[in-house]
C-alpha positions as CSV (number, residue, x, y, z in Angstrom):
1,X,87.9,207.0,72.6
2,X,87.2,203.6,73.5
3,X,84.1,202.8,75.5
4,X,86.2,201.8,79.0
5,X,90.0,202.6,79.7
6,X,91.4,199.3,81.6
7,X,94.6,200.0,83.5
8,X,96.2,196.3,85.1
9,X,98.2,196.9,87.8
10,X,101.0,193.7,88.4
11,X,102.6,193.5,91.8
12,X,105.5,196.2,92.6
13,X,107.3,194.2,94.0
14,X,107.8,190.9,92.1
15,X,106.6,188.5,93.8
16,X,108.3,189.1,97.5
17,X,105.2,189.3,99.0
18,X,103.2,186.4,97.6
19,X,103.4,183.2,98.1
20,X,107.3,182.8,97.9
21,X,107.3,185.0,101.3
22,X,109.2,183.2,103.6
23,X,109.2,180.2,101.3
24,X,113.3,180.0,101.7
25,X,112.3,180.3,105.5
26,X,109.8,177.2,105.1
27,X,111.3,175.2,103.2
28,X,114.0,174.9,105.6
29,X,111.7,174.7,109.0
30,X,109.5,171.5,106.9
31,X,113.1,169.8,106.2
32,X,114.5,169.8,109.6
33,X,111.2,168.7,110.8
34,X,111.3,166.1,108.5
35,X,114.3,165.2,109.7
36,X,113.8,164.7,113.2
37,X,110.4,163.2,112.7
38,X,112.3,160.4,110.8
39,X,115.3,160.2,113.0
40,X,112.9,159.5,116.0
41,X,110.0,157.2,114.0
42,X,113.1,154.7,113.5
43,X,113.7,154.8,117.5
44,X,110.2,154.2,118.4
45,X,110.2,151.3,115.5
46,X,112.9,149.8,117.1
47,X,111.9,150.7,120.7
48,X,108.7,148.9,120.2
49,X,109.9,145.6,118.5
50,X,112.9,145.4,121.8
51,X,109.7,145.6,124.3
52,X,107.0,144.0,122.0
53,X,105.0,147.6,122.5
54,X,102.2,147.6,120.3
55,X,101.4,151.1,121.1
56,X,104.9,151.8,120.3
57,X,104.7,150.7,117.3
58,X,101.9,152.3,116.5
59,X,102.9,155.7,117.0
60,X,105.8,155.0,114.8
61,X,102.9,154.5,112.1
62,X,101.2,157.8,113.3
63,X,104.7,159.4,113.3
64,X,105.1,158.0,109.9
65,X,102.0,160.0,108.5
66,X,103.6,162.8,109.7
67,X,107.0,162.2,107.7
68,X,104.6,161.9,105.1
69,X,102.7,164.8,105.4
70,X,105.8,166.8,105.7
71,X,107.2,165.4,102.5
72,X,104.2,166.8,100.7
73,X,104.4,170.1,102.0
74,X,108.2,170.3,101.2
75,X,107.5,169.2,97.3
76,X,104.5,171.8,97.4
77,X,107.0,174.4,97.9
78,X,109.5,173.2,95.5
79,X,107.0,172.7,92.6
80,X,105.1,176.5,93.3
81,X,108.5,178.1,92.9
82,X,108.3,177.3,89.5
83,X,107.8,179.8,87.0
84,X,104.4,180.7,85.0
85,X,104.0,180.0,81.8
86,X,101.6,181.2,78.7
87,X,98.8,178.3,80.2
88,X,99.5,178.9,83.9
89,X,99.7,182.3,84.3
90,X,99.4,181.9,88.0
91,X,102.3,179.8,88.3
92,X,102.1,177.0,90.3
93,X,101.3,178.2,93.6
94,X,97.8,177.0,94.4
95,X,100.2,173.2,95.0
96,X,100.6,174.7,98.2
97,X,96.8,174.9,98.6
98,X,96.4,171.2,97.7
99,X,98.7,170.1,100.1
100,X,97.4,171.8,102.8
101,X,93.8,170.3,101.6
102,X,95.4,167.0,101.4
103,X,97.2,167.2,104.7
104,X,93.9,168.2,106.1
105,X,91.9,165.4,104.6
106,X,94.4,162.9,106.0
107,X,94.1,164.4,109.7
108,X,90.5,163.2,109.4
109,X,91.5,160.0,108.5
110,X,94.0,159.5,110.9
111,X,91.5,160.5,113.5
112,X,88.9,157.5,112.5
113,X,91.5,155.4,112.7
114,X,92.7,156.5,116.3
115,X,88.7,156.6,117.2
116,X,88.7,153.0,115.6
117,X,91.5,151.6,117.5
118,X,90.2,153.0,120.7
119,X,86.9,151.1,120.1
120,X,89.3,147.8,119.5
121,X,90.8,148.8,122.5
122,X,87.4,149.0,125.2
123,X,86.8,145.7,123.7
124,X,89.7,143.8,124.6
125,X,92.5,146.0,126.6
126,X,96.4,146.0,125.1
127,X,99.0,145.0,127.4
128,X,101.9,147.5,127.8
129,X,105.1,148.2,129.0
130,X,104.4,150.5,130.8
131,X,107.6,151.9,131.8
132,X,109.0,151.7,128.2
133,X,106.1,153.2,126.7
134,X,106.6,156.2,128.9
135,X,110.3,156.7,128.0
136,X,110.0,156.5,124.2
137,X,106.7,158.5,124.5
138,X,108.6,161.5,126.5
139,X,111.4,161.5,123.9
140,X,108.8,161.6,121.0
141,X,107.0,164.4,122.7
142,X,110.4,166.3,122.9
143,X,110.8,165.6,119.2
144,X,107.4,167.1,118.8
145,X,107.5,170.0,120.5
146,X,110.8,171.2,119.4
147,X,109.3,170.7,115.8
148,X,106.3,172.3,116.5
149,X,108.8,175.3,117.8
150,X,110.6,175.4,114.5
151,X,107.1,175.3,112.4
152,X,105.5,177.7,114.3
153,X,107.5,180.9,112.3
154,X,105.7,179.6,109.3
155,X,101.9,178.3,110.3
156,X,100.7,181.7,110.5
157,X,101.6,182.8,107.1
158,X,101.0,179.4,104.8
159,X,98.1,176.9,105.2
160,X,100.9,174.3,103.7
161,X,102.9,174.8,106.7
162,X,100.0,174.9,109.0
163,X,98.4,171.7,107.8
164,X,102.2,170.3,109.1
165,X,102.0,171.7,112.3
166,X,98.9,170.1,112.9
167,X,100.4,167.0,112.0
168,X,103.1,167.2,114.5
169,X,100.9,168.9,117.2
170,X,98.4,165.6,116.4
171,X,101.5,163.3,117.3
172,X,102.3,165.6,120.7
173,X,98.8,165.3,121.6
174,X,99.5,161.1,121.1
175,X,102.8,161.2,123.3
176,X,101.2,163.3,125.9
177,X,98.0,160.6,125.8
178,X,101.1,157.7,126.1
179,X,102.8,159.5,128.9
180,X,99.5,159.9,130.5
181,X,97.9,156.5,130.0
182,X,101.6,155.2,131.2
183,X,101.3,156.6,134.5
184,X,97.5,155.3,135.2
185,X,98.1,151.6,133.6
186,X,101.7,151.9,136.5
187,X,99.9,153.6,139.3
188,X,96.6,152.4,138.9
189,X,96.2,149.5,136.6
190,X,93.5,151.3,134.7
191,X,93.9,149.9,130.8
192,X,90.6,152.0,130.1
193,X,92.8,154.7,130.2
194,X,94.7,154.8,126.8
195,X,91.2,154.3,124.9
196,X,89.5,157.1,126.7
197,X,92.5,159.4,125.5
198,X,92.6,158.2,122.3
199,X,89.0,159.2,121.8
200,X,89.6,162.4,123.3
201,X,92.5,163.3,120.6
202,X,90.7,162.2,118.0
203,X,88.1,164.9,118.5
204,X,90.3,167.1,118.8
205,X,92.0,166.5,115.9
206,X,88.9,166.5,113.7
207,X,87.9,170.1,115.1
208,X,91.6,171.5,114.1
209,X,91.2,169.7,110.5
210,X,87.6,171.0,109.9
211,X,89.4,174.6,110.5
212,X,92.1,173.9,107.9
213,X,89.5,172.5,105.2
214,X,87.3,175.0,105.7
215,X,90.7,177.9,105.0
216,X,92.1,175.5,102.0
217,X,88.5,175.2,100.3
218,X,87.4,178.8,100.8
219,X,90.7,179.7,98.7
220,X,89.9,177.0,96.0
221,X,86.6,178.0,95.8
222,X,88.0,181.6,95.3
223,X,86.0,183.2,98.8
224,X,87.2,186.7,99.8
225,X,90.1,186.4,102.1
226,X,89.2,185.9,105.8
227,X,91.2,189.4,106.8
228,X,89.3,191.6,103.8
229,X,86.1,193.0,104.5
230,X,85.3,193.1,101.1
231,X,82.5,196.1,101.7
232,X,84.9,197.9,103.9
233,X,87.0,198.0,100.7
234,X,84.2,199.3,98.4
235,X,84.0,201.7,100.8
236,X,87.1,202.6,101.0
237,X,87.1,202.9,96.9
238,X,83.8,205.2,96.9
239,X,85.7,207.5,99.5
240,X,88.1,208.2,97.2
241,X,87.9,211.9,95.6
242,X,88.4,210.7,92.2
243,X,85.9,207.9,92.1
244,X,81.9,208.4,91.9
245,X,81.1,203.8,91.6
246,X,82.6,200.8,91.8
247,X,81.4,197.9,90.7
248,X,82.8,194.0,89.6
249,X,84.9,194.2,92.7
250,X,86.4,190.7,93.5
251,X,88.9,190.3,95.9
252,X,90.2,186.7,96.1
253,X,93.3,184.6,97.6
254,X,95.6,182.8,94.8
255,X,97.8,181.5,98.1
256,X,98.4,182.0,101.2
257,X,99.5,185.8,101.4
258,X,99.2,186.3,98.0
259,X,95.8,188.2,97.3
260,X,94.3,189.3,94.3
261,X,91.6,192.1,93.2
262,X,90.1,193.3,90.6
263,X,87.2,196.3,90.0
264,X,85.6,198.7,87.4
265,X,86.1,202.2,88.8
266,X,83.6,205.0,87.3
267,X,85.3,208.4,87.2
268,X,84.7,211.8,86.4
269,X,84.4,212.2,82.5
270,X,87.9,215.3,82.9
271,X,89.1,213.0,85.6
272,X,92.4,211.5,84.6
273,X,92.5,207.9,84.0
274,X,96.0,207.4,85.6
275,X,96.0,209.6,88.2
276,X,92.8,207.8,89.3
277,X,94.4,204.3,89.1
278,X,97.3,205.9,91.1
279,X,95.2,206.8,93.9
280,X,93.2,203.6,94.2
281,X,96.4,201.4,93.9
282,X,98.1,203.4,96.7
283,X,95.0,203.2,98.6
284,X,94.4,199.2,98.4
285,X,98.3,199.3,99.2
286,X,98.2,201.3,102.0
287,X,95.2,200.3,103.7
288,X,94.3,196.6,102.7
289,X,98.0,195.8,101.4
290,X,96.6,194.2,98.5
291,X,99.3,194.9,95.2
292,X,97.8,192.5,92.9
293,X,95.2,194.6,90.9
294,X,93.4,194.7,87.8
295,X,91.6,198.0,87.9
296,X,89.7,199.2,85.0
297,X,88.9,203.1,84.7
298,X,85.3,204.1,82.8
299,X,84.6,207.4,82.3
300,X,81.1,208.6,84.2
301,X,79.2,209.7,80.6
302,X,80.1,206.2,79.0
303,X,78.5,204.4,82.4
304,X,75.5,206.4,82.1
305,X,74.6,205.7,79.1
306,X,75.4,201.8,79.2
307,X,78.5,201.7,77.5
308,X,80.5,200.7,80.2
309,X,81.9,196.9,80.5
């Protein structure tokens, strides 16, 4: 008998509930995002050269980014569909990871350049239309929050689609500041007010970046998913009748809601092998809902005597 039985375990159920879940669903929320975000970046483009609105055109630019950002997250999909092959056995699905570490990258960017502009902005005040910038700005922030509507079915279940959101909720945030600004340059002549808002935003936008890094380089850097107390599950494994140790246990994220284990289960030397893999797959199922496994079975005289793997 060999020293160690290995038993991997590949998902039941293709891959329904890995990172293709809702990808159909996403791929369609990105592209008629995409859609609008265009459709209203060319109003404000030309909204902003018909009343020589700087800020208007600005916030084409920002609303630019944001076509851009959701381009990336559209491709990401379409390339992790593709199949895996004998050198990427994983498929392509950590793209989606990279855009969502991209997108997040950018946000920070985008907010030194909004923190920049409000500096230029204390220094020598922009003169706006007021009225104008308030119309075009309420229309954007329509645009935005009917996006961020049609994104939000997807944000919770793919950092791809997440790092989007935050794109558009990033240009809301800059149509509410217009709006807002709008009303105190009309009302109260106070230009301070669009720089004071700007630097607020930015902030805010760094904090909900720093989030989505810190998610998109915990999976690269293969961390234990954020949901998965990985000693609750060796717990959960050494309650098990059939198992008497556990060690090598990994648990990692390949992509957003697809996550991956694998462990060396010691069992009883009469124990049998499968009915012990049975019970720890149904178990990790059940209780963690973790169906990507690599579980290898050693019997309890080979560990003893340091045979095992």
């Amino acid at each position: 008998m060999p020293a160690t039985m290995g038993a991997g375990h590949p998902h039941h159920h293709g891959h329904s509930h890995g990172p293709s879940h809702g990808g159909n669903g996403n791929s369609r929320r990105l592209a008629v995002t995409l859609g609008l975000v265009v459709v209203y970046m060319v109003a404000e483009v030309v909204g902003g050269l018909l009343s020589g609105s700087l800020a208007l055109l600005a916030d084409a630019g920002h609303m630019l980014s944001d076509a851009a950002a959701l381009g990336l997250c559209l491709f990401a999909l379409w390339i992790a569909r593709r199949p895996a092959t004998p050198r990427r056995t994983w498929g392509y699905h950590r793209i989606e990871i990279l855009a969502a570490l991209a997108n997040g990258v950018t946000l920070v960017v985008l907010a030194v350049f909004i923190l920049r502009e409000a500096v230029e902005r204390f220094r020598a005040p922009a003169v706006v239309d007021a009225p104008v910038m308030m119309a075009i700005a309420a229309g954007g922030l329509v645009i935005n929050l009917v996006s961020l509507r049609i994104l939000s079915g997807g944000k919770d279940g793919s950092l791809n689609v997440r790092g989007a959101w935050l794109h558009v909720l990033t240009d809301a945030l800059g149509s509410v500041q217009a709006i807002a600004a709008g009303v105190l340059i009309q009302v109260f002549g106070w230009t301070w007010a669009d720089p004071v808002a700007s630097v607020l935003i930015s902030f805010l936008v760094v904090y909900s970046a720093w989030h989505l890094l810190r998610d998109t380089v915990g999976v690269l850097m293969e961390g234990a998913p954020s949901h998965i107390d990985v000693d609750e599950v060796r717990q959960a494994l050494m309650g098990l009748g059939c198992v008497r140790d556990v060690h090598d246990l990994h648990v990692w994220t390949i992509t957003s809601g697809m996550e991956s284990l694998s462990c060396h289960v010691v069992v009883d030397d009469g124990q049998c092998y499968r009915e012990a893999l049975t019970e720890v797959r149904a178990m990790l199922h059940d209780r963690f809902g973790i169906d990507h496994l690599t579980v290898q079975v050693e019997p309890l005289e080979l560990v003893e005597h340091g045979l095992h793997a």
